[in-house]
Each structure stands twice: as C-alpha cells, then as structure tokens.
C-alpha positions in Angstrom: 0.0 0.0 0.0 0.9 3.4 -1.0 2.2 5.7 1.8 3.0 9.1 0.1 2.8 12.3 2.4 1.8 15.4 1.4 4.3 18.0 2.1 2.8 20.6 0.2 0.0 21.2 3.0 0.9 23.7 5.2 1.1 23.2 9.4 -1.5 24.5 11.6 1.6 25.1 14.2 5.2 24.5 13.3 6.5 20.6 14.0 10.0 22.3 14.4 9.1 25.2 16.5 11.7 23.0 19.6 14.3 24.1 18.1 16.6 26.9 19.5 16.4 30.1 17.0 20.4 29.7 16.1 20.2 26.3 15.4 17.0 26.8 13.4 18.8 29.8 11.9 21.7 27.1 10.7 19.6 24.5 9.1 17.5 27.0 7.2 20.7 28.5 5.7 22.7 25.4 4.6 21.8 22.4 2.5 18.9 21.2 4.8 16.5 24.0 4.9 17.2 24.3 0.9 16.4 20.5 0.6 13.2 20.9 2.8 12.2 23.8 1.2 12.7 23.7 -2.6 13.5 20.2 -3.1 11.9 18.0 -1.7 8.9 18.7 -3.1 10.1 17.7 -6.7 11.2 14.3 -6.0 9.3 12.2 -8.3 7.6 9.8 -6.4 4.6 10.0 -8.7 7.1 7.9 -11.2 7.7 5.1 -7.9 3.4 4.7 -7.0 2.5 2.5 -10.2 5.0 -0.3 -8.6 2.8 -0.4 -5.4 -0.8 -1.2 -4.9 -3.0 1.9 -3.9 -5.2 -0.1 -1.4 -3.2 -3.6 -0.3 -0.5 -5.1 1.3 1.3 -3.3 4.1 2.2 0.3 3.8 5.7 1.5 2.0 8.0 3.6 3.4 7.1 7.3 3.0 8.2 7.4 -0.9 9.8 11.2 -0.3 11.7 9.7 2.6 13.0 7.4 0.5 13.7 8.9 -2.4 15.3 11.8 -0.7 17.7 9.6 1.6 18.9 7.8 -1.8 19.8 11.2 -2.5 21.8 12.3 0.5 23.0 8.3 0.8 25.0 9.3 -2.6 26.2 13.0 -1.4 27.4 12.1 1.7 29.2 8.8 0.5 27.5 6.7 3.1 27.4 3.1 3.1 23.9 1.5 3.4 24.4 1.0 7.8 25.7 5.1 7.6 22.5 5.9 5.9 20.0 4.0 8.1 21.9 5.8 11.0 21.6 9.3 9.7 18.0 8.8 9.2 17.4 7.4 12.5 19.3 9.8 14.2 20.8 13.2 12.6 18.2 16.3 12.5 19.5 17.4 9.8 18.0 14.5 7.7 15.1 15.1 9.6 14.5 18.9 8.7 15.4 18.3 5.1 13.4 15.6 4.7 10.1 16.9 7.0 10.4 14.0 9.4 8.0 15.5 12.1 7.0 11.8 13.9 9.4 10.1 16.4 7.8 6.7 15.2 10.3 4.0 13.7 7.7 4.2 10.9 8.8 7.7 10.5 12.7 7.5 11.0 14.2 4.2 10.6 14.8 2.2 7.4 15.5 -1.6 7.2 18.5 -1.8 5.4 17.2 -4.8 2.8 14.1 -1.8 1.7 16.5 0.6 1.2 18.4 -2.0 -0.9 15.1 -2.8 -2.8 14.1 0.6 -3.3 17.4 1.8 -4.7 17.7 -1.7 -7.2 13.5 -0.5 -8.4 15.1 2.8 -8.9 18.3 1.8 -10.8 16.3 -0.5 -13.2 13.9 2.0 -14.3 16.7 5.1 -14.3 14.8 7.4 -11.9 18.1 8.4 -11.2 18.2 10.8 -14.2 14.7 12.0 -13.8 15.9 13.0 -10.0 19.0 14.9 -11.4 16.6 16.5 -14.0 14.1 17.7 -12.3 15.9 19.0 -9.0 18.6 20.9 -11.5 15.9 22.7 -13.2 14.4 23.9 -10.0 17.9 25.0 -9.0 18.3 26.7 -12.1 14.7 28.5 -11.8 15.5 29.3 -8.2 18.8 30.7 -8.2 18.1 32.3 -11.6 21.3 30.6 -12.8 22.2 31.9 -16.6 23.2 28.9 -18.4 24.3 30.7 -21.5 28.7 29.6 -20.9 29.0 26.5 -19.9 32.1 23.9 -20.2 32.2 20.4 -20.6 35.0 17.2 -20.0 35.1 13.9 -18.6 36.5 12.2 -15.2 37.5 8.3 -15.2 35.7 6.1 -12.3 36.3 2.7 -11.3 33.7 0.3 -10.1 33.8 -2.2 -7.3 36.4 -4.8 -9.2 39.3 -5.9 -9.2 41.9 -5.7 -11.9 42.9 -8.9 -13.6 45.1 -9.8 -16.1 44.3 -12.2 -19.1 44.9 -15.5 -17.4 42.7 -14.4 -14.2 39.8 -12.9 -16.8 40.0 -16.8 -18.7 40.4 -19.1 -15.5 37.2 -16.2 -13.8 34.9 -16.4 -16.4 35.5 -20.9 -16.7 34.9 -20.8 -12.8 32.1 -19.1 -13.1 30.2 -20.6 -15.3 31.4 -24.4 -13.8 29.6 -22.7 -11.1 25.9 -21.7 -12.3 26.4 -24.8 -14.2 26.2 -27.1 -11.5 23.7 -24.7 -9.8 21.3 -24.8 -12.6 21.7 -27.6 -14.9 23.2 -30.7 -12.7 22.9 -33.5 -15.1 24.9 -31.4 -17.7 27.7 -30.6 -15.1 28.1 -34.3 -14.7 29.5 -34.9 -18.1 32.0 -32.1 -17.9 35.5 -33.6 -17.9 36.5 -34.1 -13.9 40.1 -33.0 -14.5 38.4 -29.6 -15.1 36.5 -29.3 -12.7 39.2 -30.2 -9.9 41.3 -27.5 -11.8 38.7 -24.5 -11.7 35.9 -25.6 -9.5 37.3 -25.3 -6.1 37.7 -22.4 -3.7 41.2 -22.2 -3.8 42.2 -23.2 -6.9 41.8 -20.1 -8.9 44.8 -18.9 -6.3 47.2 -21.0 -8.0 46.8 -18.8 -11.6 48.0 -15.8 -9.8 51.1 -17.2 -9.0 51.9 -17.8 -12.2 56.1 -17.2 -13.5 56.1 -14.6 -16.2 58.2 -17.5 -18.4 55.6 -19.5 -17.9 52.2 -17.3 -18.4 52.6 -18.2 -22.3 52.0 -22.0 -21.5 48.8 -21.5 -19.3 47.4 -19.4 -21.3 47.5 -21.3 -24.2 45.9 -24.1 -21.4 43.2 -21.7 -19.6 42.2 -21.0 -23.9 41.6 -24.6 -24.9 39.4 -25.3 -21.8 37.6 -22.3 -22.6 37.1 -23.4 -26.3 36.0 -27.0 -25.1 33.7 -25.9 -22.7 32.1 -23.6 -25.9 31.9 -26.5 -28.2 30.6 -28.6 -25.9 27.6 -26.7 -24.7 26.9 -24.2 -27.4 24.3 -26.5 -28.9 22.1 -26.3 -26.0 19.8 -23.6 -25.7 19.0 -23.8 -22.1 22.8 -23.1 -21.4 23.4 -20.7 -24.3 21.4 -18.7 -22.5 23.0 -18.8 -19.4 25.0 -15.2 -18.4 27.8 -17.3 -17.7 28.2 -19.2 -21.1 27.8 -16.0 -23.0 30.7 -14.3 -21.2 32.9 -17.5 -22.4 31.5 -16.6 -25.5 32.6 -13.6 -25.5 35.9 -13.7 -24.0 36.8 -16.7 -27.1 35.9 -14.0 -29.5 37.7 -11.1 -27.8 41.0 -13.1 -26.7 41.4 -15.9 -29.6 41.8 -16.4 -32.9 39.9 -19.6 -34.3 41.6 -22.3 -36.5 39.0 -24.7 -37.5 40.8 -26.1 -39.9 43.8 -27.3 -37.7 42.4 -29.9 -35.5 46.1 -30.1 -33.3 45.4 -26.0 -32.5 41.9 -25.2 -33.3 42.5 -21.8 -31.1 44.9 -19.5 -30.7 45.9 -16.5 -28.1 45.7 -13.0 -29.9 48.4 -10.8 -29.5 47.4 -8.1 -26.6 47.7 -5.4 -29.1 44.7 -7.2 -31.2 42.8 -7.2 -28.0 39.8 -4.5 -28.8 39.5 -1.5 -26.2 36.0 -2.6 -25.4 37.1 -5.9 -23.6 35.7 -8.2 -20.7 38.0 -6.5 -18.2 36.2 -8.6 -15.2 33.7 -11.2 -15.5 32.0 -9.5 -12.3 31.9 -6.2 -14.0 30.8 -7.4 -18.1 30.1 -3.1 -18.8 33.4 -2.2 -17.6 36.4 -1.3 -20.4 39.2 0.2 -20.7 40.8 3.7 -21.9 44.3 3.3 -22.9 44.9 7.2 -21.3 43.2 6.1 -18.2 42.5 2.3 -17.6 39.4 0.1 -16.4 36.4 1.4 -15.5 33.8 3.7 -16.9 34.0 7.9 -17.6 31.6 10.1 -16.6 30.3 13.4 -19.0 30.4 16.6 -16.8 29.2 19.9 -18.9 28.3 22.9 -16.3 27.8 26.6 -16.1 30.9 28.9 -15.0 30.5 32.5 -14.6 33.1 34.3 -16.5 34.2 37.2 -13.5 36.8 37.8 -11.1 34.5 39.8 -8.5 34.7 37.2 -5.4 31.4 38.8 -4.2 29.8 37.9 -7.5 31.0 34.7 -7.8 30.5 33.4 -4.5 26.5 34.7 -5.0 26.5 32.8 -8.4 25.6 29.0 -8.9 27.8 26.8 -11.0 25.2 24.3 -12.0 25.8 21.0 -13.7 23.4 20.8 -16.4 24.3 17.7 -17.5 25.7 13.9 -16.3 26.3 10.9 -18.6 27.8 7.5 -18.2 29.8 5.3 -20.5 32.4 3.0 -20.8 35.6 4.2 -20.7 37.0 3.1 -24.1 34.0 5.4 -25.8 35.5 8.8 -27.1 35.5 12.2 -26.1 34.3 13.4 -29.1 30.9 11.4 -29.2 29.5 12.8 -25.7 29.7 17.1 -27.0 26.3 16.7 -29.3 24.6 14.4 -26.5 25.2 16.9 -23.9 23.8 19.9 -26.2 20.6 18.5 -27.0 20.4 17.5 -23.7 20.3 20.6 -22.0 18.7 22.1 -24.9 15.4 19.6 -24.1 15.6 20.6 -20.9 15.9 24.7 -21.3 19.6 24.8 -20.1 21.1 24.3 -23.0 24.8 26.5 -23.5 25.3 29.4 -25.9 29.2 28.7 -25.6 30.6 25.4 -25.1 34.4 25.5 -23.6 36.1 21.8 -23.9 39.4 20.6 -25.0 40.7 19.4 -28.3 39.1 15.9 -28.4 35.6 18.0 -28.2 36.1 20.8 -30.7 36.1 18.3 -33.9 35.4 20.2 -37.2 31.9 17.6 -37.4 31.2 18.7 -33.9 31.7 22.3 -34.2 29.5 22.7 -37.1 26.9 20.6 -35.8 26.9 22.6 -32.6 26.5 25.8 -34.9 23.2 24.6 -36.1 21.8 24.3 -33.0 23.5 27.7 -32.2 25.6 26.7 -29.9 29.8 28.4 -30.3 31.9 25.6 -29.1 35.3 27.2 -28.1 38.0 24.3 -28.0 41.4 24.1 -29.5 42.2 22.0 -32.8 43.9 18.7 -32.8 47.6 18.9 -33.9 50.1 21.4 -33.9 50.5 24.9 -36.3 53.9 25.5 -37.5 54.8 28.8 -36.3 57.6 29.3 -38.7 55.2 28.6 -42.1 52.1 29.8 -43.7 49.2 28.6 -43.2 45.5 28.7 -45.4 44.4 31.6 -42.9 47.3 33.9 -44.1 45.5 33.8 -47.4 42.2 36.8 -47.8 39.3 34.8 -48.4 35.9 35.7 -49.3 32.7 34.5 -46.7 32.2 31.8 -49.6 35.3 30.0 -49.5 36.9 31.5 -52.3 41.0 32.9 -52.3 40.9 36.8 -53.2 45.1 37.1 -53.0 48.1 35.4 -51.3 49.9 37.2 -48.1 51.8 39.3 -50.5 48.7 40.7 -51.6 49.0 38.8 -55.4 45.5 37.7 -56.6 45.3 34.4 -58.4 45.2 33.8 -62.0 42.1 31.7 -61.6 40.5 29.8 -59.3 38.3 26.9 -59.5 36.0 25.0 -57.4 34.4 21.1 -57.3 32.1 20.2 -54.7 33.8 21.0 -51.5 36.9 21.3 -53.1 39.2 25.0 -54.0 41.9 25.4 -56.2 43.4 28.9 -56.4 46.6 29.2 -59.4 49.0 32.1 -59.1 51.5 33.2 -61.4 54.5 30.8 -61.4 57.3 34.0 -61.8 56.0 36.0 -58.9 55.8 33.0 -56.2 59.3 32.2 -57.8 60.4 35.6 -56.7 58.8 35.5 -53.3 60.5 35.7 -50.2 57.9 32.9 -48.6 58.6 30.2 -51.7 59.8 27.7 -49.3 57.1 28.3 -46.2 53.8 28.8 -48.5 51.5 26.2 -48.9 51.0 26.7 -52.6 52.9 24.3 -54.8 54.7 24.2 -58.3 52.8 22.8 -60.9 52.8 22.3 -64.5 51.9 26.2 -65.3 51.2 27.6 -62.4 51.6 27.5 -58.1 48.2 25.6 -57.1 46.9 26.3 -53.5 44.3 23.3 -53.1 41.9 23.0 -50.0 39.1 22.4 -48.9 35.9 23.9 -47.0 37.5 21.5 -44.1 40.9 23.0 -44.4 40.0 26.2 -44.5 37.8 25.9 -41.2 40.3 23.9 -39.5 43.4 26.8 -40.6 41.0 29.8 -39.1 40.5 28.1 -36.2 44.2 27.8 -35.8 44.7 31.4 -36.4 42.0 32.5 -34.0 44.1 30.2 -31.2 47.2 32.3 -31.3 45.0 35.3 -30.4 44.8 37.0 -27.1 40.9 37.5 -27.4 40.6 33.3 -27.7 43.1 33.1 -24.7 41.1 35.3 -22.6 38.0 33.2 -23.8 39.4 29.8 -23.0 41.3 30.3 -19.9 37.9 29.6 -18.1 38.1 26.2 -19.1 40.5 25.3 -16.5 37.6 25.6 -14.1 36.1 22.4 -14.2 39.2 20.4 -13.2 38.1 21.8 -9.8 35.5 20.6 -10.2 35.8 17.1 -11.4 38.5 17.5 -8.3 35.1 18.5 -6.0 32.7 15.7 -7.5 35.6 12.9 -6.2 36.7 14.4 -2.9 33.1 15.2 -1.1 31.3 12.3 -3.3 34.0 9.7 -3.6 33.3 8.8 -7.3 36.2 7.5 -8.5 36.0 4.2 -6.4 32.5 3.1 -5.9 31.0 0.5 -4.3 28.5 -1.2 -7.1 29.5 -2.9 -10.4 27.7 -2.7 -13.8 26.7 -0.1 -16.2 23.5 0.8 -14.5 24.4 0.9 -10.6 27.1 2.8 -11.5 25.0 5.6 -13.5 22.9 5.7 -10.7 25.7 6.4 -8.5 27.5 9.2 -10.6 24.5 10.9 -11.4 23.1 11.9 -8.1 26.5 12.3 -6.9 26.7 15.4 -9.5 23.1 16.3 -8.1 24.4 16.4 -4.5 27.5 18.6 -6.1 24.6 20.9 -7.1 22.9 20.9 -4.0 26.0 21.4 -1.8 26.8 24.4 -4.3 23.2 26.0 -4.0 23.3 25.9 -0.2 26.8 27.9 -0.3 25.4 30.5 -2.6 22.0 30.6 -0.6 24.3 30.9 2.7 26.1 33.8 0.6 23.1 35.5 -0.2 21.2 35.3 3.5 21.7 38.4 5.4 23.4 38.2 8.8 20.7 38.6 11.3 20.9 42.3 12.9 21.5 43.3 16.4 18.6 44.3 18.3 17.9 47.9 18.8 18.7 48.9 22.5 15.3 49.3 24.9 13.4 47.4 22.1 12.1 44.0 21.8 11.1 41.6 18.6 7.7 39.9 19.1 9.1 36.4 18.8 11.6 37.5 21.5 9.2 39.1 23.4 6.8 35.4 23.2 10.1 33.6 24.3 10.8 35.5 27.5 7.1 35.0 28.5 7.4 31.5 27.4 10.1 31.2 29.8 8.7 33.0 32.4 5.4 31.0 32.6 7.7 27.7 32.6 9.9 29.0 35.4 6.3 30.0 37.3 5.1 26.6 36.6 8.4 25.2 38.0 8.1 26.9 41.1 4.8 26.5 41.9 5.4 22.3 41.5 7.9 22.9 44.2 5.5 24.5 46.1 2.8 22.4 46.4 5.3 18.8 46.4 6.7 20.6 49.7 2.8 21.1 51.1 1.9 17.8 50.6 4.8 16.2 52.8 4.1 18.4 56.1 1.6 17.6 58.4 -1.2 20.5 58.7 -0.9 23.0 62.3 -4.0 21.5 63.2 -2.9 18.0 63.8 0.0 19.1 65.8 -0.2 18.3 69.5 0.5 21.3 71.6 1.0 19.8 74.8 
C-alpha cells in the first residue's frame, strides 16, 4: 500500500518550533533548509506509485523519505548502515526531509528496503529524472544563466578488481562451472573431472596468480583450450546458451582468440594483446566495464556545467555553477561522441549553452558545425600542432564563400576553381618564384602555375588555428580550467572515483546523483552567501518572537516553582494535627 505524504500542505503550528532560533537559523541556511524547502517537493515519487498497490499489502516507506535519503545516501558517501543511521538519528535528515514523527515508521529504514528501493530505482533510471528535475528547480531558483558552460570527462572505477588475461579466462571458466552445476546438474556431470578439480574449487583459482612470467605463455594457451572445449561442448544447447555465464565465455573466445578450424592439433589461438579491442571483458563480475588506454578500467563520466566568466569574489560566491548535464559510458568510448549528447540534452531541458568550452578531443570540425546549427559556439582548440615558422590557409584573404581573393603578398590568383567541396586557387608561377615565402607557403609548383588546393575542411580547420594564437581566444578559454576543480570536488566530497556497485547501471545511478548532490551542496553555499546576517537588536526594544520567548520562559519557570511549592505542602503535616501539649 501506498504511503505518500503530502508535504505541500501547510502546518496549523510548526512541528520544528523546539528548536533553538540559532540552530534553526543554521539548518534553514545550509543544504537542509534548501532540501526541505525547494527540493523536496520535486522528488518524483509519482514515477515510484505505479510499482505499489493503492489499497493492499502493508504500507511503504514514505516514498519522499526514501527517495530523498537515496539522494543524501549518494552525497554524503554513506554506506547502506551510515544511511540508516543518519536517518534514524541526525536532525539534519530530519528537517530536510520533514520527518516531524518520532515513530520508527517515521525514521528508521530496514537496510534490505532501502536495498530494494534503490535496485527498483536503478532499473527504471529514476536516477536521471531526480538529477533533471531538482537541477531545473535550482536553475529557476537561483536564476542561474546557463548561456557559458564547459564540458569534460572524469574516469571512475567500479567495485572490481583488476585482472590480467589469465585471471579474466580461469574467472569467467569458474564461473560458469559454477551456475552450471547450480542450474543444470545433469549437464555438469559430463563435464571432464580434470576440469572441474582444476577450476571448481575455492582455492584453486589462487594457483593462476602465481603464475612465473616465463611461464604465463604456457597456461594461457591451457586456460584457452578449456575455454574453447567448454564452448563447443555446450553451445548446442539452448538452455545453457542462455545462461549469463556461457555467454561471457563466448565472449571472451571472441575477444581473446583467434579460431583455426581447420587445424584440429590448435583449433585456437591466443591474440596478441595489441589485437585485443579496447571494449574488452575486463572482469567477469563487472561485463560493462572497459578500458581507456589514457586512463584504464572502469567507466568515464560526462560533466558539462555553467561557469560564470568574473573575477569579482562577491559575484562569484553569489553565483551558482550548476551541472546541467551527467552521462555515463564506458571508458573506451570517445570524447568526441558525448559534446552533441550533452547539447541536446540541456537544450530539451531549457539549459542548453550558448558557448561550449572543452578541449581538443571536443572541438572536432563535425562537432563544431553541428553545434553551430543548434547555435551553440563551441570554443576548443584544434587537434595537432600549427607550425609557427610557415604559412598557413588563414594567411590567405578569403571571401565569406570559401573562395581565395590574394596570397599574403597581396598577389591575386590567375584563376581559381571550385568542385564540390573542393578550391583550387593558381598564381602566377614568376612572382611565387620571386617570393620571399617560396619555401614556407602552402602553394605548390605545378605544370603552369603554383596551385593552392583545399578544402571547406581546411579552411575551417586553418582559421580556427589562427584564431588560437590570439589574445581574445586566450582570454576566452582560460575559463576552461575551471572544471578540473570541479571534477577534483565531485571525487573528494562524493567519492566517485572508487564506488561501491559494479555494472553499467548501478554505476550511472551512483554518478548521477552524486553530481546532483555537487549541485545541492553548491546551492546551499550561494543561498548561505546570499542570507543576510541577522541584525542586532535595537537597545530598549524588543522583537515579538523575542518578546513570546521570554514569556514563554517566564510561565515555565512559574510553573516550576509552583510544582515545588505544592510537592513541599503535601509532605508536612497540617498545624492543626500538631499536639501542643
């Protein structure tokens, strides 16, 4: 049953009215009177009710509980026993999340329900509809201007270890021995028992990591041919062809081997490792994980954010850097793939950048023109190096069309000529022979004349170049730099580099409201920033929630007294049962 509580109705008398005014002054300026406030409101619980039944079964957890601790779970880095703690105990939670009850109902959280609740909102990625929809309040809030914003990547690991090839074979056989036996007993039997004693037991994967470097050839020729037997001996039935396991054998034969079927002594063969693709089994426990030759295993997370391009400190400490936008892929997927995804992204969304700042990989000639049509500048140096001591296309005038109207000594071409995307531009043969550039200019000897040949490409690619070696696109870039702090904030108060799930989607889950709790953390410094100090009272005069507090106090001491009083009555005997005589 549905337990959902409405925190848009207001309070007849406030729940939280206990707390001192300094202390209430404190959480209403920092991240839990923003997450109470603003927040919490837009967690989408609507998208969590169609799981439940309206009118059976026993009642959930409050759904905005929930979903909110999942949220400050990820922030603060908590382990599943940290995060039931917190919520049974820390006020903070309490305030942020509008915990007014003292009922375990109210404040504690089996640890297995907040496993299940997180798993429900991994498999149906609620995890980006929480980071879209509490940004976009942020952003309408704080009035952020999302119109610069800069983009790069960070590298994260999952919870896995690193193995090397012989490990990932003698793994993946183990495993599948494994779910074999589990699943499909009668099959197990007829697996070869050498085998079995060799990868089945506890400790006998321990013997593959003590392997002798002059000796890893050998077994991994051996650890290949199991894994090639155990394939053709089950791949024609379908019950275990569908088994996780067998595929990942599958798998790593295809990604580790070369197949001879036509040598029966050496049907397969070991690829070289520099044959072995980038998108690898790296760990059978972790099949999503790959690896980036720059930065190893794991998975790279998309950061793109707004920066504020001033060197006020008042301004910028009362301006929000927002992330706009998180995404999560494997780490042998490229740079230059993730610029358009994060444009339209923001774009859907009504954050979308007027400049882009990002760093070579980025600022592709396809992704800068494709950024122009959705009107978006993207301001990112050009692979390779200009050579400062030769011309270059851009010294050439050109007309907007393409076209070259005269070389850097002002000579106009005899003709030019263009095909498709392609230019041609001839000059006089004697005058480039006579010109103190001949050996520097791009424009070669030809038959009858010097031809300058290019394209649009070329063209784009040498203005860009000029444009770099400007003091204007210095000034312009430098702002780029930013967002190493803050890919160095996202790991130091989130701890995203090392996580603590495996797989593709627990791992989205994790990055992505990490970033949100960057946001969150960032809006409560700005709304800090922004709150006045509270004044000093006026000598002689009094405030009338001061004034309520000392007759509050008053009335309590009174009543105090007055118990005293009549506690001390009670225990005497009256005068009139005293015996005189």
């Amino acid at each position: 049953m549905i337990h959902i509580k409405n925190h848009h109705q207001k309070e007849l008398f406030d729940p939280w009215a206990s707390i001192s005014p300094k202390r209430r002054r404190l959480l209403d300026q920092s991240w839990p009177g923003l997450f109470r406030n603003e927040i919490l409101k837009e967690l989408p619980v609507g998208k969590l009710a169609p799981f439940f039944r309206a009118h059976f079964g026993r009642p959930t957890k409050e759904l905005y509980t929930v979903l909110g601790s999942l949220v400050l779970q990820q922030t603060q880095d908590l382990t599943d026993e940290e995060t039931v703690d917190q919520l049974a105990f820390n006020i903070q939670w309490h305030y942020a999340l509008n915990i007014t009850e003292e009922s375990d109902a109210a404040k504690y959280l089996c640890p297995k329900t907040l496993w299940n609740m997180r798993s429900m909102v991994v498999h149906h990625a609620l995890d980006t509809i929480l980071f879209e929809r509490i940004t976009n309040k942020l952003a309408d809030v704080f009035k952020v201007n999302t119109d610069k914003q800069r983009i790069d990547s960070v590298h994260v690991k999952s919870n896995m270890r690193r193995l090397g090839r012989i490990s990932i074979f003698a793994k993946s056989i183990r495993a599948f021995l494994v779910n074999l036996k589990r699943n499909h007993h009668d099959l197990f039997d007829t697996v070869d028992n050498d085998m079995v004693d060799k990868y089945l037991p506890e400790k006998a994967l321990r013997c593959f990591s003590r392997v002798k470097p002059s000796e890893s050839s050998k077994t991994l020729t051996s650890v290949s041919n199991d894994l090639f037997a155990l394939v053709q001996q089950f791949k024609g039935h379908p019950e275990v062809a569908r088994m996780r396991s067998f595929m990942l054998l599958e798998r790593v034969l295809k990604e580790q081997c070369t197949l001879n079927e036509s040598d029966s002594q050496e049907p397969v063969a070991v690829k070289p490792p520099r044959e072995i693709p980038s998108q690898s089994l790296q760990n059978p426990s972790d099949p999503d994980a790959t690896y980036s030759g720059h930065k190893g295993q794991g998975y790279q997370v998309q950061i793109m954010e707004t920066y504020s391009a001033t060197e006020d400190k008042k301004a910028k400490s009362t301006t929000l850097n927002l992330i706009t936008h998180v995404q999560v892929e494997p780490a042998h997927e490229s740079d230059a793939t993730a610029l358009m995804s994060a444009v339209r992204s923001t774009q859907q969304r009504g954050l979308g950048p007027q400049e882009a700042l990002a760093d070579a990989l980025y600022g592709s000639d396809d992704n800068c023109r494709n950024a122009e049509e959705h009107g978006v500048e993207v301001i990112a140096p050009t692979m390779g190096d200009r050579k400062t001591d030769a011309l270059s296309l851009a010294d050439f005038e050109t007309s907007p069309q393409g076209t070259v109207l005269s070389c850097p000594q002002s000579h106009a071409p005899v003709r030019v000529k263009k095909k498709n995307t392609r230019h041609t531009a001839a000059f006089d043969s004697e005058q480039c022979r006579r010109c103190p550039h001949q050996g520097s200019c791009p424009a070669k000897p030809g038959t009858s004349h010097h031809y300058l040949r290019y394209t649009h490409k070329d063209l784009r690619l040498a203005l860009r170049r000029a444009y770099e070696q400007t003091d204007a696109f210095k000034d312009r870039y430098r702002w780029r730099a930013g967002i190493e702090a803050t890919m160095s904030e996202y790991d130091r108060r989130t701890g995203v580099k090392h996580l603590r799930v495996r797989g593709l989607p627990a791992v989205r889950f994790c990055a992505t409201l990490k970033a949100l709790g960057i946001n969150i953390l960032r809006a409560a410094a700005v709304l800090m920033a922004l709150t006045p100090a509270p004044k000093a009272g006026i000598p002689g005069t009094l405030s009338l929630n001061h004034a309520f507090s000392i007759v509050k106090e008053r009335f309590l001491s009174l009543c105090r007294y007055l118990k005293n009083i009549l506690s001390i009555t009670v225990h005497y005997p009256s005068p009139m049962h005293i015996n005189v005589s």
